[in-house]
C-alpha positions as CSV (number, residue, x, y, z in Angstrom):
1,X,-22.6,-35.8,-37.1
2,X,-22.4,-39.1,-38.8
3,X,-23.7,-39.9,-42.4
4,X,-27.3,-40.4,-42.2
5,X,-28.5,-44.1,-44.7
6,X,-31.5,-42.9,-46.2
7,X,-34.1,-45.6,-47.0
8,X,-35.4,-46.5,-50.2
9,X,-38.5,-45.9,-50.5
10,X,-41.5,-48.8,-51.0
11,X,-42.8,-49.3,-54.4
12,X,-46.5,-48.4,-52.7
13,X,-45.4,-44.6,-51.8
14,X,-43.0,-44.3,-55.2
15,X,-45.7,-41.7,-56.9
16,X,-44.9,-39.8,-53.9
17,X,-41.2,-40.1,-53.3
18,X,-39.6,-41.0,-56.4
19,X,-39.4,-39.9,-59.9
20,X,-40.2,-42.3,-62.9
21,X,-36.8,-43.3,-62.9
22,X,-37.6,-44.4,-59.3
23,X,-34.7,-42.2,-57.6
24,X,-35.0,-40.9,-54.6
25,X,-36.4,-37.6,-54.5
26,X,-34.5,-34.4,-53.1
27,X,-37.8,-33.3,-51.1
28,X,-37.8,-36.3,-49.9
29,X,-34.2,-37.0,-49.1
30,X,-34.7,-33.8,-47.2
31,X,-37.4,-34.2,-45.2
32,X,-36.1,-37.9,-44.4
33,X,-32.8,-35.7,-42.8
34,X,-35.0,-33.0,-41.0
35,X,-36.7,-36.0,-39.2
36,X,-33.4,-38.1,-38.2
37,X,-32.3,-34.8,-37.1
38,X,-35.3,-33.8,-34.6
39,X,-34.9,-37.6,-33.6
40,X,-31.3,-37.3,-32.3
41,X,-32.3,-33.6,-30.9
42,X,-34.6,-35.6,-28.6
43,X,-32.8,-38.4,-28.2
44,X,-30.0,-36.2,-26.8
45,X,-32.7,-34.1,-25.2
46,X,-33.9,-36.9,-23.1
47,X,-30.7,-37.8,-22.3
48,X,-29.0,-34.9,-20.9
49,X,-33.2,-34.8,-18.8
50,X,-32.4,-37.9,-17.1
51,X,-28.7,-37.1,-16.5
52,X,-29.9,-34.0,-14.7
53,X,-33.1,-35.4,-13.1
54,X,-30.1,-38.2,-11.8
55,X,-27.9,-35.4,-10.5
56,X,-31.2,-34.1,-8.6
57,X,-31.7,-37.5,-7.2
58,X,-29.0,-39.6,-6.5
59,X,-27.4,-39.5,-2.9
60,X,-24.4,-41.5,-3.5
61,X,-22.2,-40.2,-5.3
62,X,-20.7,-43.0,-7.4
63,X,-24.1,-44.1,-8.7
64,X,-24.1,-41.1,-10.2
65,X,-20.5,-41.4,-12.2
66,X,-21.3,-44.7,-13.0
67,X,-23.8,-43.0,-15.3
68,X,-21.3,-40.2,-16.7
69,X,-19.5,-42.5,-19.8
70,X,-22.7,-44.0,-21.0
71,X,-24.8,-40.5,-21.5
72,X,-20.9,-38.8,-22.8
73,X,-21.4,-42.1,-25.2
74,X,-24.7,-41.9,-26.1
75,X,-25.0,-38.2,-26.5
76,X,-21.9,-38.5,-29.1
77,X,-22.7,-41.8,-30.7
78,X,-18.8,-43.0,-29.7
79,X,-18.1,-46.4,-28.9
80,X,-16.7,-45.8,-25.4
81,X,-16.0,-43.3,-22.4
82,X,-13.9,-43.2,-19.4
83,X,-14.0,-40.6,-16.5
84,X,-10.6,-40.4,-14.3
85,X,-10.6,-38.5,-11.6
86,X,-8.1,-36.5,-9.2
87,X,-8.4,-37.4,-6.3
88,X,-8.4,-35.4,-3.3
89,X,-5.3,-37.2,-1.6
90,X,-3.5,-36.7,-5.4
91,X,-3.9,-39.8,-7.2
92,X,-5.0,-39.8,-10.8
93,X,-7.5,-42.6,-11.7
94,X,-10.0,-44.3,-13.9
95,X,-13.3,-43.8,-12.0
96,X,-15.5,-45.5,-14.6
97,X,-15.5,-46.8,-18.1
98,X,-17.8,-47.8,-20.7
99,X,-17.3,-49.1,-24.2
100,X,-19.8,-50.8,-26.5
101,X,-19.2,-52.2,-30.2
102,X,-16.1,-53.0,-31.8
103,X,-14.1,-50.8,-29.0
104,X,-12.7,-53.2,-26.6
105,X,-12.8,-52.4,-23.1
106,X,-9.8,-53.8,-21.8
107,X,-7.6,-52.0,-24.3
108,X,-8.9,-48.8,-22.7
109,X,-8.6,-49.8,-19.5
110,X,-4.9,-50.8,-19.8
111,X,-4.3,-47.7,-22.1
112,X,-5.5,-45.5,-19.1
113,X,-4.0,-47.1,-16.4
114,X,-0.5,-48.0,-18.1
115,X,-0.4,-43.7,-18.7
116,X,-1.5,-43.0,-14.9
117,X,1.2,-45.2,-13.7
118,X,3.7,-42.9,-16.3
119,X,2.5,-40.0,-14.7
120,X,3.0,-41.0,-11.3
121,X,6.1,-42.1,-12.2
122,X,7.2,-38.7,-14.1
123,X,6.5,-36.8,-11.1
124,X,8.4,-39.6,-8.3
125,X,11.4,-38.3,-10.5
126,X,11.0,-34.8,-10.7
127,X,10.1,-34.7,-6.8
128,X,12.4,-37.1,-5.8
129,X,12.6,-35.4,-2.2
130,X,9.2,-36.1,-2.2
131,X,8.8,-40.3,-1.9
132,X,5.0,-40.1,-2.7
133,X,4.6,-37.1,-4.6
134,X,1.5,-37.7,-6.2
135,X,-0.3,-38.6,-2.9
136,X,1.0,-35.3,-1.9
137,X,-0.3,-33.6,-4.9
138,X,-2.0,-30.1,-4.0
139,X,-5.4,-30.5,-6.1
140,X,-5.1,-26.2,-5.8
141,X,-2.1,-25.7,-7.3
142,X,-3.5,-25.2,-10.8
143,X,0.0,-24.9,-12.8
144,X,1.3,-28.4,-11.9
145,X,-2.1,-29.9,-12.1
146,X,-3.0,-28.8,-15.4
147,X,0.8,-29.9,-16.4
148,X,0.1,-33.2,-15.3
149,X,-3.2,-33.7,-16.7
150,X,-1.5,-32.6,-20.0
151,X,0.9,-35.4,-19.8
152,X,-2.0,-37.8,-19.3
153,X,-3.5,-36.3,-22.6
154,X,-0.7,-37.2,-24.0
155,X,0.2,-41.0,-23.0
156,X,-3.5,-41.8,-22.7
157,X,-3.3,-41.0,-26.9
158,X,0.0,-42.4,-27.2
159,X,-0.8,-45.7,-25.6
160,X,-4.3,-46.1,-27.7
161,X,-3.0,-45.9,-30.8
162,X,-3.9,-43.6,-34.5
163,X,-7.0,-46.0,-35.0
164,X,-8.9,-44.4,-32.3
165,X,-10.6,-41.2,-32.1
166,X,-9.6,-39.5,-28.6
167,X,-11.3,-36.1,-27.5
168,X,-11.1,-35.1,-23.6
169,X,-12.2,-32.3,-21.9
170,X,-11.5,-31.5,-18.4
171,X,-13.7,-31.1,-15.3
172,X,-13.5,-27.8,-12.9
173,X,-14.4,-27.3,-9.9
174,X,-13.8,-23.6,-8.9
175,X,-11.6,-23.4,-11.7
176,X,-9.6,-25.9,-10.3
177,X,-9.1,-29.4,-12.5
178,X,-10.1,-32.3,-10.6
179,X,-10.1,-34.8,-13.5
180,X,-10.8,-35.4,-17.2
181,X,-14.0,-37.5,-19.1
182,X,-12.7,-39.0,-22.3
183,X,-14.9,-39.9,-25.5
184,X,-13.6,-42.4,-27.8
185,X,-14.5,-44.1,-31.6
186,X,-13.4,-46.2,-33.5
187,X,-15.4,-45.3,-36.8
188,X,-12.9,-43.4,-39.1
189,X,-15.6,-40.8,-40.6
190,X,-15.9,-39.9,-37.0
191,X,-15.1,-36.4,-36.7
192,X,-15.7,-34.3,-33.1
193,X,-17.5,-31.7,-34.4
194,X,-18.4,-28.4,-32.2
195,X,-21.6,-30.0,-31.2
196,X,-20.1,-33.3,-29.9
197,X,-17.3,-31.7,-28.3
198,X,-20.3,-29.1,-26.5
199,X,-21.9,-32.3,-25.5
200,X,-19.1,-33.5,-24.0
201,X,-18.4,-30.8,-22.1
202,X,-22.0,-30.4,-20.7
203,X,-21.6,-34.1,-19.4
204,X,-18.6,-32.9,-17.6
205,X,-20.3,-29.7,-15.9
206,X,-22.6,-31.9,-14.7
207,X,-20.1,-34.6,-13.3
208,X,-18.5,-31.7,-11.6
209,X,-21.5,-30.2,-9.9
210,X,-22.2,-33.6,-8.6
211,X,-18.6,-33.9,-7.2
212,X,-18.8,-30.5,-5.8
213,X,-22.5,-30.8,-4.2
214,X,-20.8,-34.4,-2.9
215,X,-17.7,-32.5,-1.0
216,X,-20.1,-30.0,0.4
217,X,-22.3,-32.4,2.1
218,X,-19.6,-34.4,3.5
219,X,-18.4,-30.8,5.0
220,X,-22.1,-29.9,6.1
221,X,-22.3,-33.4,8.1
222,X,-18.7,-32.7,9.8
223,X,-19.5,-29.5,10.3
224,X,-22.9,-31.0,11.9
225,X,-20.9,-33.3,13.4
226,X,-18.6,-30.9,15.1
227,X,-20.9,-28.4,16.1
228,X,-23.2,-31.0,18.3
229,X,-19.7,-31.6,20.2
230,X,-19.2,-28.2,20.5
231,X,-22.9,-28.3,22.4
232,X,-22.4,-31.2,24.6
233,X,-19.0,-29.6,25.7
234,X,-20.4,-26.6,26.7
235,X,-23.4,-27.9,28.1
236,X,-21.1,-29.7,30.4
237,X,-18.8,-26.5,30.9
238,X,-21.7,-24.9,32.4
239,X,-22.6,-27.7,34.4
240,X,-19.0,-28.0,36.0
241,X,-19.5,-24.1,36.6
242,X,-21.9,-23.0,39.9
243,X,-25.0,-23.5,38.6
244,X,-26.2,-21.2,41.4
245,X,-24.6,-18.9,43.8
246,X,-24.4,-20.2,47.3
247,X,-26.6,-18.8,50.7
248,X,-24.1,-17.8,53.1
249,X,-24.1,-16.2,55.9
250,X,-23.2,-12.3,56.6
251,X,-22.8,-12.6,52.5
252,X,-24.6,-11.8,49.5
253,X,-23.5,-13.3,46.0
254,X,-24.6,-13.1,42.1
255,X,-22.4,-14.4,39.1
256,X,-22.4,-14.4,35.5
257,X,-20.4,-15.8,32.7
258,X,-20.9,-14.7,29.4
259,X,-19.0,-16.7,26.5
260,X,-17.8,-15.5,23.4
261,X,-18.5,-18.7,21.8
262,X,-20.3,-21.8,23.0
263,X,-17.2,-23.4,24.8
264,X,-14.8,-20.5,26.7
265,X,-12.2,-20.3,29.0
266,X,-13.8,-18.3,31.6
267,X,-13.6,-19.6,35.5
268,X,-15.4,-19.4,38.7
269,X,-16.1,-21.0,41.7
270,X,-17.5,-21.1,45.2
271,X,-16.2,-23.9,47.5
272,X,-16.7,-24.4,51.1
273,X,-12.8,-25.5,52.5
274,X,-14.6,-28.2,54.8
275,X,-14.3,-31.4,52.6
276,X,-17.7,-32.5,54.0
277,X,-19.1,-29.4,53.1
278,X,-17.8,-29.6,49.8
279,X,-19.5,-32.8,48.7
280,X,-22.5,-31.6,50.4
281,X,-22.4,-28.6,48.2
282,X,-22.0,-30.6,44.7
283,X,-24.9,-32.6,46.1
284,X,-27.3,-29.6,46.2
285,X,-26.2,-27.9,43.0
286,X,-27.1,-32.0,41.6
287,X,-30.6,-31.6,43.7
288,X,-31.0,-27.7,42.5
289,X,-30.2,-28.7,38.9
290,X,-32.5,-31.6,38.8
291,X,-35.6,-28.8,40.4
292,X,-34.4,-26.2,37.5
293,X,-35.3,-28.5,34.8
294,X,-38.5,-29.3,35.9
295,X,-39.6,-25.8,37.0
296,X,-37.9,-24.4,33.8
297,X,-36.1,-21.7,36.3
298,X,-32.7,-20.3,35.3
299,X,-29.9,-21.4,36.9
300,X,-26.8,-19.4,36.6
301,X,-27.6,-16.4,38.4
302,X,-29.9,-18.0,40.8
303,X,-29.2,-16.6,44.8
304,X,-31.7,-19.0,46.7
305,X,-29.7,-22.4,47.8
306,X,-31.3,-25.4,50.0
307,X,-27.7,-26.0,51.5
308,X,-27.5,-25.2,55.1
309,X,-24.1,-23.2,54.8
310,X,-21.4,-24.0,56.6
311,X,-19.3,-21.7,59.5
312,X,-15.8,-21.2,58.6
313,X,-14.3,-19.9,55.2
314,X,-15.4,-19.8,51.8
315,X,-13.0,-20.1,48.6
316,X,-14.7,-17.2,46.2
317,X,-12.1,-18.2,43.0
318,X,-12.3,-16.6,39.5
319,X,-9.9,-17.3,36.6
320,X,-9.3,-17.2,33.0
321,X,-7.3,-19.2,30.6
322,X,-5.9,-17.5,27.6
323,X,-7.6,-18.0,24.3
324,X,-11.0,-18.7,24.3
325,X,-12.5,-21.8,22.5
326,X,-12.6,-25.8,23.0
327,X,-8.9,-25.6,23.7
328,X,-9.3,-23.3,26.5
329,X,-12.3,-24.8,27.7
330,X,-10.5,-28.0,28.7
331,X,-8.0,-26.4,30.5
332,X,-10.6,-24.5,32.3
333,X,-12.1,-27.7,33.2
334,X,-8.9,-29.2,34.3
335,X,-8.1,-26.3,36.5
336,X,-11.5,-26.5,38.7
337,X,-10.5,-30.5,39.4
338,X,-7.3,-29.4,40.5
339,X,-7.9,-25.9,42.2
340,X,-11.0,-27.9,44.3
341,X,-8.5,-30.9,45.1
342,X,-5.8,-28.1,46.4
343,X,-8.3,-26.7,48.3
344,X,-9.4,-29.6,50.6
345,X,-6.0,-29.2,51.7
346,X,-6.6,-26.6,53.7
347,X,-3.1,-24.5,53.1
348,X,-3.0,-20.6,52.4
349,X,-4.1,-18.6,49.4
350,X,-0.5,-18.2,48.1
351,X,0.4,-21.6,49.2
352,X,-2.6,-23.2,47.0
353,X,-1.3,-21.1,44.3
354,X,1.8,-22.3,44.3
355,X,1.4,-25.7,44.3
356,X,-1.4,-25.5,41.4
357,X,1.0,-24.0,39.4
358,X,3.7,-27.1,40.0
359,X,1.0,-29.8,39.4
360,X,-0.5,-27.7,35.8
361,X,3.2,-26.6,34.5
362,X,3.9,-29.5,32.5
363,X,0.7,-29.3,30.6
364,X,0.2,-25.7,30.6
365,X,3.9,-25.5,29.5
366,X,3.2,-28.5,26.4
367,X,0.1,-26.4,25.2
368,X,1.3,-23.1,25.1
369,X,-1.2,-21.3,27.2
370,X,-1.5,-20.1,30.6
371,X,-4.1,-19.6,33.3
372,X,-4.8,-16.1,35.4
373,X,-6.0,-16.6,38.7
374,X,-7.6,-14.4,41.8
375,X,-8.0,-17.0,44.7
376,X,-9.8,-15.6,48.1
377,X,-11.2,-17.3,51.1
378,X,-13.2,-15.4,53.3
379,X,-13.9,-15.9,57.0
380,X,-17.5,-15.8,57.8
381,X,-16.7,-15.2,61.4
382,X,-13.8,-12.2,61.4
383,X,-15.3,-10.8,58.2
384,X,-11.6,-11.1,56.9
385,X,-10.8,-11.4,53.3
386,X,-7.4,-13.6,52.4
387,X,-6.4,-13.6,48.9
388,X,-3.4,-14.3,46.4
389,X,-3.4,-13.4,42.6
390,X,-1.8,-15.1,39.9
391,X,-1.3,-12.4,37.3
392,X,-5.7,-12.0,37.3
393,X,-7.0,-8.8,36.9
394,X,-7.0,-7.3,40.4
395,X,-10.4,-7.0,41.9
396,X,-12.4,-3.8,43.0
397,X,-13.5,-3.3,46.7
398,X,-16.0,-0.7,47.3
399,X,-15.7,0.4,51.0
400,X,-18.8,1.8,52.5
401,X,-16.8,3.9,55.2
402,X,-15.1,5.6,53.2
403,X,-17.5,5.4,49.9
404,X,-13.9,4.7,48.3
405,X,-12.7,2.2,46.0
406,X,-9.7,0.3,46.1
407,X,-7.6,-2.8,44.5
408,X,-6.5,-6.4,46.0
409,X,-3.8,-7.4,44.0
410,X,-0.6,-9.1,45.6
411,X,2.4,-10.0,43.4
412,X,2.8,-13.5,41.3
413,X,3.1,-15.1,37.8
414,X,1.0,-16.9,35.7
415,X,-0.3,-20.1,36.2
416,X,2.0,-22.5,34.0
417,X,4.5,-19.6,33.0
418,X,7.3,-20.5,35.6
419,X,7.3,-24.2,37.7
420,X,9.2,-22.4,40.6
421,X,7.1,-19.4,40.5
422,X,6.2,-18.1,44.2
423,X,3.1,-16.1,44.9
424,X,2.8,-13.7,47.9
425,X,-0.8,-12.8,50.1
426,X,-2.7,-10.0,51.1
427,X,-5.8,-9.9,53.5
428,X,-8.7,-6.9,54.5
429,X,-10.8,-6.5,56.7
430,X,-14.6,-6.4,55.9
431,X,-17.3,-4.2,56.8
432,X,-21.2,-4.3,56.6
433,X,-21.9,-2.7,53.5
434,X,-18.8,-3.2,51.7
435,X,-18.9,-5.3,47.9
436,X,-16.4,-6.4,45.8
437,X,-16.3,-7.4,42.3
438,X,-14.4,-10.3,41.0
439,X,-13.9,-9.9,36.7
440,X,-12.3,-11.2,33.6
441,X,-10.4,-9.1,31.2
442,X,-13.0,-9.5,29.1
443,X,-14.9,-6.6,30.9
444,X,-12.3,-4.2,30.6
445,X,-11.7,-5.4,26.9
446,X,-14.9,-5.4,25.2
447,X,-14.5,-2.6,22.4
448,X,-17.1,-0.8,20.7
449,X,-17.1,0.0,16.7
450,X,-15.0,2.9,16.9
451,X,-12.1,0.6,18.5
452,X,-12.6,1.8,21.9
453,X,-11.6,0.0,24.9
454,X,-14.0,-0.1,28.0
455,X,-10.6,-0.3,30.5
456,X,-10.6,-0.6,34.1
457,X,-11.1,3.4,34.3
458,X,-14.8,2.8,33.2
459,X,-15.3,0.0,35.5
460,X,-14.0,1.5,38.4
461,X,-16.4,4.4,37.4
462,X,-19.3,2.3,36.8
463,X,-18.8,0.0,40.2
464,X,-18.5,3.1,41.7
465,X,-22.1,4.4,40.6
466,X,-23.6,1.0,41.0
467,X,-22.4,0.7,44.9
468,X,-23.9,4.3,44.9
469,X,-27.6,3.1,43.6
470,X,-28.1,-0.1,43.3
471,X,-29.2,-2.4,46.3
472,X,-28.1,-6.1,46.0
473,X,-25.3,-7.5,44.3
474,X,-27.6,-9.2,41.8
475,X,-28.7,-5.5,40.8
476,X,-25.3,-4.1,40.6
477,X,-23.8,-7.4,38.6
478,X,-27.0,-6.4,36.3
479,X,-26.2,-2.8,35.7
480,X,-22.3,-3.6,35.0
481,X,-23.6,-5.9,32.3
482,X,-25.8,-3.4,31.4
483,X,-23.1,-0.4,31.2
484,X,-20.7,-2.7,28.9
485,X,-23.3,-3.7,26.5
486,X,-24.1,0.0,26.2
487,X,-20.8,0.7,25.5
488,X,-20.2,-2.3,23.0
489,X,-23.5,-1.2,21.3
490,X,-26.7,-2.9,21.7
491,X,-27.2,-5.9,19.7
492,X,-23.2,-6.1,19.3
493,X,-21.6,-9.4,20.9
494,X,-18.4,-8.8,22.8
495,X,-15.4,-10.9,21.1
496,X,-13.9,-12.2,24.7
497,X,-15.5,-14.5,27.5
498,X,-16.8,-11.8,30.3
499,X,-17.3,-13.0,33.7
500,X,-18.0,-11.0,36.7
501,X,-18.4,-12.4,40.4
502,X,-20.4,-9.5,42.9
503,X,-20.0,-10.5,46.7
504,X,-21.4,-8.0,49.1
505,X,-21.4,-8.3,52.8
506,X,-24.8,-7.9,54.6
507,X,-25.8,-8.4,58.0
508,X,-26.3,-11.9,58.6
509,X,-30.1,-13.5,59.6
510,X,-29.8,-14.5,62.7
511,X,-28.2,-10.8,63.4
């Protein structure tokens, strides 16, 4: 610490403080110290309170810094401070300064700046592949950054001269040095002892915790930020789904779709092939949507429709686009435009295939993914099935004859794997009684904790016993759920999309 002046004492307290040669007495010389001491104790006490009651308080970040020299002054008794900072895109620079007495600011100032501009040029020629290496500068690659903090040690004392005391000490965040705060005097019977130098570094804790509460808050709001657009897309992911499964006649459906996350690449549909029919079908899942939220009802698995249906065929479509996520929600999305729009033209299964997968190529082919797809229409009046697959996972027809089970798969690629790719079509006949499930490979992928897979084997088996038992397809969709969650483990979330379409023909009402 710096030499304390003692006062002389007054000729009214000299019996008390003085001897008759009217020095100064030790005791008193003493005490006088003891109380200068506890004074810069809670000077420097007070201090470091309202540095900390700032950090608590402040909400902007550079308020706060601008704080950082004065208390690293103050705290010391220096004549000056200056805080530089890395910054996160890799430049060094002085954040803020303060210098009182005979220090002059400016000096500093140019000190600093004239050794950040030799650092920046020191690494431009040893990275000279590199044309802005320091805006480049990885702030977690320790080595070079402690290396080139060094060198600013170095020219920031070089440039300021042997008149001035220099101590720095540097500021970590997660070990990681994101910038230096420098104390400096110009008093030579300054010495830094351990307790300055303490001081100092304190100040710089501090200064890091605010920098490092600062990052996380600005990574808090984007991740705030992002997750309300992750909301908003897959509220309107479930919108473009059915939001209830269609009354039509000699038919009976239920559907589900089960996300991994909140946006996934899971696909289904029901569309009427009637153009006029179509529309009138978006217009009742509007009216139907508008009822649900007022009645509070759900809405995905809901079988009651006002539409009057119409005669003719029905499009029962599922699909699923590989990887799961915002990116494979948006090609879901653009797959339903374009599989509706092929549909209104009113050419085969294989044929709607095939020209889906022209018109999607180029974009499937520029984001790397792909797109399975099962595409049926069914003809309410011959009870005939048509269908063509594009590489889906083949669905699973329970016949009530024969209380059998069997596939509808026909050969053909993936959707966006090959522009010329042709896709051939298969048909069956339908019988009161019969169901079939439509499913993602989610279903037959969901794994339990010992790494088990729940495969098409236990599907089959479970579709089997649910045809067996269960009446209504919304009671067999139910205990399929049901059986893979089992499996899984209860409470455990499955890691793909699952979606599973139950169609089941009845006798129709006017029968």
């Amino acid at each position: 610490m710096t030499a304390v002046p003692l006062p002389r004492p007054s000729s009214q307290s000299s019996d008390d403080h003085s001897d008759a040669s009217g020095e100064v007495t030790p005791v008193f010389a003493l005490k006088e110290l003891v109380a200068r001491l506890h004074r810069e104790q809670h000077k420097i006490q007070d201090l470091l309170s309202s540095l900390g009651f700032a950090l608590r308080s402040f909400n902007n970040l550079n308020q706060f810094l601008e704080l950082i020299p004065l208390m690293a002054m103050r705290v010391t008794d220096a004549d000056g401070s200056a805080l530089v900072l890395l910054k996160p895109n890799g430049q060094v620079r002085l954040e803020q300064l303060h210098c009182q007495g005979n220090l002059r600011g400016a000096d500093i100032r140019k000190a600093i700046e004239t050794a950040t501009n030799k650092l920046r040029e020191t690494n431009l020629k040893t990275s000279p592949q590199t044309p802005a290496a320091l805006a480049n500068f990885d702030v977690k690659e320790t080595s070079t950054q402690d290396r080139g903090l060094a060198i600013l040690d170095e020219q920031v004392t070089q440039y300021l001269g042997p008149d001035i005391h220099l101590f720095g000490t540097a500021i970590l965040i997660k070990q990681v040095e994101r910038g230096r705060l420098y104390v400096f005097s110009r008093d030579p019977e300054y010495t830094w002892t351990e307790t300055r130098q303490k001081l100092v570094r304190l100040v710089a804790d501090q200064t890091a915790v605010a920098i490092a509460n600062d990052e996380l808050t600005v990574e808090l709001r984007k991740k705030e930020r992002l997750d309300r657009e992750l909301e908003i897309g897959a509220e309107i992911q479930q919108r473009l789904l059915p939001r209830q499964c269609p009354t039509i006649p000699g038919i009976q459906l239920a559907a589900r779709c089960q996300p991994a996350n909140r946006v996934g690449g899971d696909y289904y549909d029901f569309i009427p092939t009637s153009p006029h029919h179509l529309a009138s079908f978006d217009r009742d899942e509007q009216r139907d949507t508008e009822a649900e939220k007022q009645k509070k009802l759900p809405s995905q698995e809901s079988l009651v429709s006002n539409q009057e249906p119409p005669n003719g065929r029905w499009a029962i479509v599922i699909g699923d686009v590989m990887g799961k996520g915002v990116p494979a929600g948006l090609l879901m999305t653009m797959t339903r435009g374009m599989l509706r729009a092929e549909v209104l033209n009113g050419h085969s299964p294989s044929r709607i295939l095939q020209h889906l997968n022209q018109v999607m190529y180029a974009d499937l082919e520029n984001s790397h993914r792909f797109v399975t797809l099962f595409y049926s229409e069914y003809n309410l009046q011959t009870r005939i099935l048509y269908y063509s697959n594009a590489a889906h996972n083949p669905p699973f027809l329970w016949q009530a004859s024969t209380r059998s089970v069997k596939r509808l798969d026909t050969l053909g690629m993936l959707i966006g794997l090959d522009a010329n790719s042709q896709y051939e079509e298969g048909q069956v006949q339908l019988a009161l009684g019969d169901t079939l499930i439509y499913y993602t490979d989610g279903f037959t992928e969901a794994a339990n904790d010992r790494g088990e897979r729940f495969d098409e084997e236990n599907l089959l088996r479970a579709f089997e016993r649910a045809c067996q038992h269960c009446q209504g397809s919304q009671t067999i969709l139910d205990y399929l759920f049901e059986q893979v969650q089992q499996f899984i483990g209860l409470g455990n979330r499955n890691g793909d999309d699952m979606t599973l379409v139950v169609m089941q023909i009845v006798a129709p009402a006017n029968s």
